[in-house]
C-alpha positions in Angstrom: 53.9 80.9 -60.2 50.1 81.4 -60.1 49.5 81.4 -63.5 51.2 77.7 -63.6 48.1 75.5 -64.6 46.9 73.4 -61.4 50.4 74.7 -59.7 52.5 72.2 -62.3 50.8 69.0 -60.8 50.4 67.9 -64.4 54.0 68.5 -66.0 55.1 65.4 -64.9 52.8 63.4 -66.7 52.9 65.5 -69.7 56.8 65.1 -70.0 57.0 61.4 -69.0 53.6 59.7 -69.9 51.7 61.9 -72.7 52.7 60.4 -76.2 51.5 63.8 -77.4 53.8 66.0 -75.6 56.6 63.5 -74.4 58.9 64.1 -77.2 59.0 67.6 -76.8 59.0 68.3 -73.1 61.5 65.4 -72.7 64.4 67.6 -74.5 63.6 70.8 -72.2 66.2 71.2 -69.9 66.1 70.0 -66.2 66.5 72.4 -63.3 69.1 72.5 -61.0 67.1 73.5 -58.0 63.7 72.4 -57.2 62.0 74.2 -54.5 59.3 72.1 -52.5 56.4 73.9 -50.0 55.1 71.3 -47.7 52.4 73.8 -45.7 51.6 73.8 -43.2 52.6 71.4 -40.2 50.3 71.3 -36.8 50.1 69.8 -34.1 46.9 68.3 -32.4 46.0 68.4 -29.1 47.3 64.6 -27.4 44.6 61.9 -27.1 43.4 58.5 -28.1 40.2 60.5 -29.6 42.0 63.4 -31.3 41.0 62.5 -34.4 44.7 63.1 -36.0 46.0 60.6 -38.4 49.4 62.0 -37.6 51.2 64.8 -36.2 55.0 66.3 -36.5 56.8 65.4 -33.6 58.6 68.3 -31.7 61.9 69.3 -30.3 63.6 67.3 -33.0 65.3 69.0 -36.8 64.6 66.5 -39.6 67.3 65.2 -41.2 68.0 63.7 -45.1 70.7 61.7 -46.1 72.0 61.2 -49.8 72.9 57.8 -50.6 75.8 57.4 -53.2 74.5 55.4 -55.3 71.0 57.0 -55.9 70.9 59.6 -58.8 69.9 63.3 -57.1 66.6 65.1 -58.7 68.4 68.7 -58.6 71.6 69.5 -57.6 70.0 71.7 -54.8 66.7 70.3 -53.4 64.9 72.5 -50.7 61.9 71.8 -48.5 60.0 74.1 -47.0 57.3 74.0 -44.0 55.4 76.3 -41.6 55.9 74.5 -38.7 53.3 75.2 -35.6 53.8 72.4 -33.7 55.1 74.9 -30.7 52.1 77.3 -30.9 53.9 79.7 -32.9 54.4 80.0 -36.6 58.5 79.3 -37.7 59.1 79.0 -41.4 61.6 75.9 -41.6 63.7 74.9 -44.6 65.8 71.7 -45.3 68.4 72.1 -47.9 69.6 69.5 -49.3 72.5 68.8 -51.6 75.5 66.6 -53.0 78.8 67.9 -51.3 81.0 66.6 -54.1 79.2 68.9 -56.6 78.3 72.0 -54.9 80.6 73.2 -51.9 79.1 73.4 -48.0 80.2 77.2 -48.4 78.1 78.0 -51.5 75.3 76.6 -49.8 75.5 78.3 -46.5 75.8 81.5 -49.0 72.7 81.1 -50.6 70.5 80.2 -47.3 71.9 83.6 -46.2 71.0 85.3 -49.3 67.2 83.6 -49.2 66.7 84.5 -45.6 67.6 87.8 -46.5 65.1 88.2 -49.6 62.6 86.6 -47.0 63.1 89.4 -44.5 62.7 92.2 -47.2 59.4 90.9 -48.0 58.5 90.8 -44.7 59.6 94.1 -44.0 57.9 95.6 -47.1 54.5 93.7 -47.0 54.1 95.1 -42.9 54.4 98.9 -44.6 51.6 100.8 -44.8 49.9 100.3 -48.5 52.4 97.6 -49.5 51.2 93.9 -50.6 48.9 95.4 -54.0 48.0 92.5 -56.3 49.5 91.9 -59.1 48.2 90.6 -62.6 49.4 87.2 -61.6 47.1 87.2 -58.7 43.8 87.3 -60.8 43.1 84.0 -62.5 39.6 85.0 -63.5 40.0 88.5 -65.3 42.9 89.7 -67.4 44.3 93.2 -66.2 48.0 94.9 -66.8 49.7 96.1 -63.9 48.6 99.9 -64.9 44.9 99.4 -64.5 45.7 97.0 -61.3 47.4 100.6 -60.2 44.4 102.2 -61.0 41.5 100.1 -59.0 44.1 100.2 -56.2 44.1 104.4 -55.9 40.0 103.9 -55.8 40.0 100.6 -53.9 43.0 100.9 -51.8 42.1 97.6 -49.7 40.9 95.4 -52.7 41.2 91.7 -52.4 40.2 90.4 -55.8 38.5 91.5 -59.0 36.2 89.0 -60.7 34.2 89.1 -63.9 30.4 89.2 -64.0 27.9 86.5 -64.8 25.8 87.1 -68.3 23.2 88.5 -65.8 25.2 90.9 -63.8 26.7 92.1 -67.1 22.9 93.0 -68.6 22.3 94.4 -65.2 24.8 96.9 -65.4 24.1 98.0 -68.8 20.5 98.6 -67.8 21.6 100.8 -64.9 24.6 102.8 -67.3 22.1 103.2 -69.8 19.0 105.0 -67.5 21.8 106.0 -64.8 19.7 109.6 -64.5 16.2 107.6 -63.8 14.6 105.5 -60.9 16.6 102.2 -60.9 13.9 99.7 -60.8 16.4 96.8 -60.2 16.6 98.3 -56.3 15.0 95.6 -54.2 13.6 95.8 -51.0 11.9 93.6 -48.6 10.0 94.2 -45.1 10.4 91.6 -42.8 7.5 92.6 -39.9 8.8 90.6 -36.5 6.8 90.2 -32.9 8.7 89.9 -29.8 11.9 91.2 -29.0 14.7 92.0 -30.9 18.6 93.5 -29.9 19.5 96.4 -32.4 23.3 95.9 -31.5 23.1 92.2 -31.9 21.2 92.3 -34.9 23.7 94.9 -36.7 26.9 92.8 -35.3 25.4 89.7 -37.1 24.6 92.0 -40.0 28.3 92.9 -39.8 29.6 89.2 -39.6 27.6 88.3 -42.8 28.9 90.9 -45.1 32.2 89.7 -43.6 31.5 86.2 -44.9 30.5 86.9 -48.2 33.0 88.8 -50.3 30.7 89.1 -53.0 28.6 91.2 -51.2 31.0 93.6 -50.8 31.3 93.8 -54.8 31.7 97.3 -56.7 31.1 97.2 -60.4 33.0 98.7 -62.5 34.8 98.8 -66.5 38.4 97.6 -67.6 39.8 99.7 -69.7 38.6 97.8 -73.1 35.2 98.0 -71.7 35.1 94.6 -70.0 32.9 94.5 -66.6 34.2 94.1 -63.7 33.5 93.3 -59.9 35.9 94.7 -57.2 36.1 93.1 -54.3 37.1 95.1 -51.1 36.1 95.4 -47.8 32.9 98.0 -46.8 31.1 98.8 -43.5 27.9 97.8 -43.5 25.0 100.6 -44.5 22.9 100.1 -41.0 20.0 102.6 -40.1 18.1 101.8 -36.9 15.0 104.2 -36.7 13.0 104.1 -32.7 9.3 104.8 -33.3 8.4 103.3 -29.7 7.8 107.1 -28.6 4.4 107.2 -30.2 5.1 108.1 -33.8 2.1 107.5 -36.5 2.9 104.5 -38.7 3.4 107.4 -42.0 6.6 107.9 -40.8 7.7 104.5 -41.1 6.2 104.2 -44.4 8.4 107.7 -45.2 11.5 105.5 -44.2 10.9 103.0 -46.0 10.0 104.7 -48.9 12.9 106.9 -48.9 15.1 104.1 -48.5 13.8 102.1 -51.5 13.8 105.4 -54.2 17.5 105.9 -53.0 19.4 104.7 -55.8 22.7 102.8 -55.5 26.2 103.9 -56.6 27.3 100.5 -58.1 30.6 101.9 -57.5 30.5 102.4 -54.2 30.1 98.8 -52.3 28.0 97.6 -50.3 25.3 97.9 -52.9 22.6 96.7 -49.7 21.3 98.2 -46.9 19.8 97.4 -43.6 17.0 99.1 -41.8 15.8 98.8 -38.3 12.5 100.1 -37.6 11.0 100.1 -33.7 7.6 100.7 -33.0 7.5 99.0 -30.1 9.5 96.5 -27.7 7.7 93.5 -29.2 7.0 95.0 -32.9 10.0 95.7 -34.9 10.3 96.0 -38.7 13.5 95.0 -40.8 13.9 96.6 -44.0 16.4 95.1 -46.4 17.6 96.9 -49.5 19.7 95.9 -52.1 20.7 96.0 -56.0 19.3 93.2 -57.7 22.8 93.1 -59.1 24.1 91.6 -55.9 21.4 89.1 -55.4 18.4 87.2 -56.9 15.7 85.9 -55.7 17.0 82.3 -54.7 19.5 84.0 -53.0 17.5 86.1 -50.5 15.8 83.3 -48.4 19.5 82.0 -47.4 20.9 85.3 -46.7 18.2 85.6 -44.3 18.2 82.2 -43.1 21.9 83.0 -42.8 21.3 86.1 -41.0 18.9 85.1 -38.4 21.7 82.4 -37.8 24.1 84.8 -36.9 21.9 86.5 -34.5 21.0 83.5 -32.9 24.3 82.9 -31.8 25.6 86.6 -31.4 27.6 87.3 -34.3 29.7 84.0 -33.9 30.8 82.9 -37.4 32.5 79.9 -36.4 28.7 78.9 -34.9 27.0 78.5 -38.5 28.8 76.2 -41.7 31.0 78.2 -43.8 29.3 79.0 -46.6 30.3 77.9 -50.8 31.9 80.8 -51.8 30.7 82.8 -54.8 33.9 82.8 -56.5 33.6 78.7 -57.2 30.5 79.7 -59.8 32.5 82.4 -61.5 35.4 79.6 -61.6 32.8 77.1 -63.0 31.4 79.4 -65.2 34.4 80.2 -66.7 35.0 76.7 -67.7 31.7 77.5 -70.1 32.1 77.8 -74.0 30.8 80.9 -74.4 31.2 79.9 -78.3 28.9 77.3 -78.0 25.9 79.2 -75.9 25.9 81.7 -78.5 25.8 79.2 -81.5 23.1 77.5 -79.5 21.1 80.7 -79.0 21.7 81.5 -82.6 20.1 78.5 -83.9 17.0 78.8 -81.3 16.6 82.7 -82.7 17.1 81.6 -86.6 14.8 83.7 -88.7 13.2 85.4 -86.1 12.8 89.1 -87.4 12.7 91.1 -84.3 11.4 91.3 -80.5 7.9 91.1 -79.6 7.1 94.5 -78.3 3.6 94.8 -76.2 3.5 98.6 -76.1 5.5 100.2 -79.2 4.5 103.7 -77.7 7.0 102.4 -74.1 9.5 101.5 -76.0 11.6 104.1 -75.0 10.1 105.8 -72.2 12.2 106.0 -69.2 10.6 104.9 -66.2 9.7 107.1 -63.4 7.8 104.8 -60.7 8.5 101.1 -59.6 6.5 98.1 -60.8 3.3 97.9 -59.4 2.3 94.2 -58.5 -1.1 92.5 -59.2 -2.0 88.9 -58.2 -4.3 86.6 -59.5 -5.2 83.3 -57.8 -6.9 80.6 -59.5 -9.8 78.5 -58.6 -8.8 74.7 -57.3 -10.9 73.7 -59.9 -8.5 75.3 -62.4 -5.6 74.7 -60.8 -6.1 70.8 -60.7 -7.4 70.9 -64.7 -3.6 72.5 -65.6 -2.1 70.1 -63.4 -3.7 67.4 -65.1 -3.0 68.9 -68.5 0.8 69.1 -67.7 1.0 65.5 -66.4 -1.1 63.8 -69.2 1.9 65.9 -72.0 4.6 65.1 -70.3 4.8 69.1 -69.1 5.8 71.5 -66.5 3.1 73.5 -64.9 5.5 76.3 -65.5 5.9 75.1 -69.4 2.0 75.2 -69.5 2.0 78.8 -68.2 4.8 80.1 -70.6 2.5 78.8 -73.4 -0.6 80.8 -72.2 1.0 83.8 -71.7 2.6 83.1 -75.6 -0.7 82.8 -77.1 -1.6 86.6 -75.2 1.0 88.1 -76.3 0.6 86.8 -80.1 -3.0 87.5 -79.5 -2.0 91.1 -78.5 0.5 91.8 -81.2 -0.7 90.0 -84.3 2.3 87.6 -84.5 2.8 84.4 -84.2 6.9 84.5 -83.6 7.0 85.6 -80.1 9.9 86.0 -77.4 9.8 86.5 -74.0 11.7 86.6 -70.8 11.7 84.3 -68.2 13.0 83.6 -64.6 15.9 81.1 -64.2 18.3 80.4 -61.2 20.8 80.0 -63.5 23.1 77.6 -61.2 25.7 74.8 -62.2 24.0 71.4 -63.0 
């Protein structure tokens, strides 16, 4: 049933409306039973201001009548509905039937039957290890039930498994590919705070945001064929609270932090971030966050702290701060792409291009040992204004106006005039 495209909202149209596929749909057999789940029904609280269009009205079993004269859609139509009206959660079902064609006694047989099916699932799903996903649970990645089996005996509490954007993908290459170096895709970032801050409250908020974000909580991974994967599962958060008050020298906070950002991640083992709490003193506290720069860019940071400090604002209380766009609705949208035509588009930007523009051919393939160092440059207002002038008299970007400078250096620097290079985009839905 999950595999039906948009839950069969569209047959209908297809079989009745669609010249196209009319003809062919229209001599498939009709069912004999249809089976109909209306949700869930709730009451809300009483009151001119309740804001309810409509509520079910309690105490009372509805009712259906068939008129003789009206054809029946199915011989057997049932109805379905979680009805919470009384505060607790009864799973209703109106059956519904012509009495001249099917007998009261066949009916009553099958309710019986289906209740019983009903409470086996029940029974089963409350055992211990019961309720594993099956194939047809995963719309976004194609697995067989044996390699379902096998992410279950290493994820025993997965929830989904997802595929990876183009990004992730080259991402996890890099790291299989130098998994015995210094992974220089490990980010980390100090946050230095004055004034006071609660260790506990600040880990419970922690806590509530990896709980919120299922993505977070990703461990990557290979289908058989080869294909990468993302396991989602649930993870305790990686929480370290260090107190300097007692008169420690600042080296040893530099040791921790340090330490934490040269310790490489297990992409297997989720959560691929950590969180550091540093004290030095009741109004001077560091925060040191650490994660894989598979798990999140640099767009994404600012809200996941913005998120964060949300959370501790209002003590770990998720239904205090919006619900946030799930992850998963890129990966849906993304899937929608034609991969086909991004790589014919890339293939006619890269036409005739004989090969990558390499700076230092003696690097090529040295493994790296030590992060990237950083060095800034900031230029004069004077200069500044010129290029903004120059982008807005051509119709440019200052960032277009900066690609082409650093172009002409590297051409300058490796005697050709064909030159690729990478450069930072979001890459988020229009």
């Amino acid at each position: 049933l999950r595999t039906t495209p948009d839950h069969g909202t569209g047959y209908g149209p297809l079989r009745y409306l669609n010249p196209h596929t009319a003809t062919q749909l229209r001599n498939l057999p009709q069912p004999q039973i249809t089976l109909n789940y209306l949700g869930h029904l709730l009451a809300a609280p009483h009151g001119p201001s309740n804001g309810a269009g409509w509520e079910p009205v309690t105490g009372i079993e509805f009712d259906t009548t068939i008129l003789g004269n009206v054809p029946v859609a199915a011989i057997l139509d049932v109805n379905a509905y979680l009805d919470e009206s009384g505060g607790t959660s009864i799973l209703r079902a109106i059956w519904v039937y012509p009495p001249d064609v099917l007998p009261a006694a066949d009916v009553t047989e099958l309710t019986e039957l289906w209740t019983d099916a009903l409470t086996a699932l029940a029974d089963h799903t409350s055992r211990p290890g019961a309720g594993h996903l099956t194939p047809s649970d995963l719309d976004l990645v194609h697995l067989d039930q044996p390699a379902l089996d096998a992410l279950h005996h290493d994820y025993p509490t997965l929830t989904d498994v997802w595929p990876l954007t183009p990004l992730q993908a080259g991402l996890l290459f890099h790291h299989e590919l130098t998994s015995h170096a210094l992974d220089t895709y490990v980010v980390q970032l100090v946050l230095d705070i004055d004034g006071p801050l609660d260790a506990d409250r600040l880990r419970a908020a922690a806590a509530t945001l990896l709980g919120r974000h299922p993505n977070l909580r990703a461990a990557f991974g290979r289908m058989p064929d080869g294909t990468p994967i993302q396991i989602i599962t649930p993870a305790p958060l990686r929480w370290a609270h260090h107190d300097l008050s007692g008169g420690h020298h600042g080296t040893v906070a530099h040791d921790i932090v340090t330490a934490d950002r040269t310790t490489p991640f297990d992409l297997t083992a989720p959560p691929l971030l950590r969180l550091t709490h540093i004290t030095h003193s009741p109004t001077h506290h560091q925060v040191v966050l650490t994660h894989h720069h598979i798990l999140l860019d640099g767009w994404s940071t600012p809200l996941l702290l913005h998120e964060l400090l949300q959370l501790y604002a209002h003590h770990a209380d998720p239904g205090a701060v919006p619900r946030p766009r799930p992850y998963r609705r890129y990966l849906e949208w993304l899937a929608q792409q034609s991969l086909e035509v991004s790589r014919a588009a890339w293939a006619e930007v890269l036409d005739g291009l004989e090969g990558p523009t390499i700076l230092l051919p003696s690097a090529r393939d040295r493994v790296p040992s030590t992060f990237p160092e950083e060095y800034r440059v900031s230029l004069s207002r004077e200069l500044t204004d010129a290029l903004r002038t120059l982008a807005r008299t051509h119709d440019l970007t200052l960032h277009t106006i900066i690609n082409t400078a650093w172009a002409l250096v590297l051409a300058t620097h490796t005697g050709t005039t064909d030159i690729t290079f990478g450069t930072t985009v979001s890459g988020r839905p229009p």
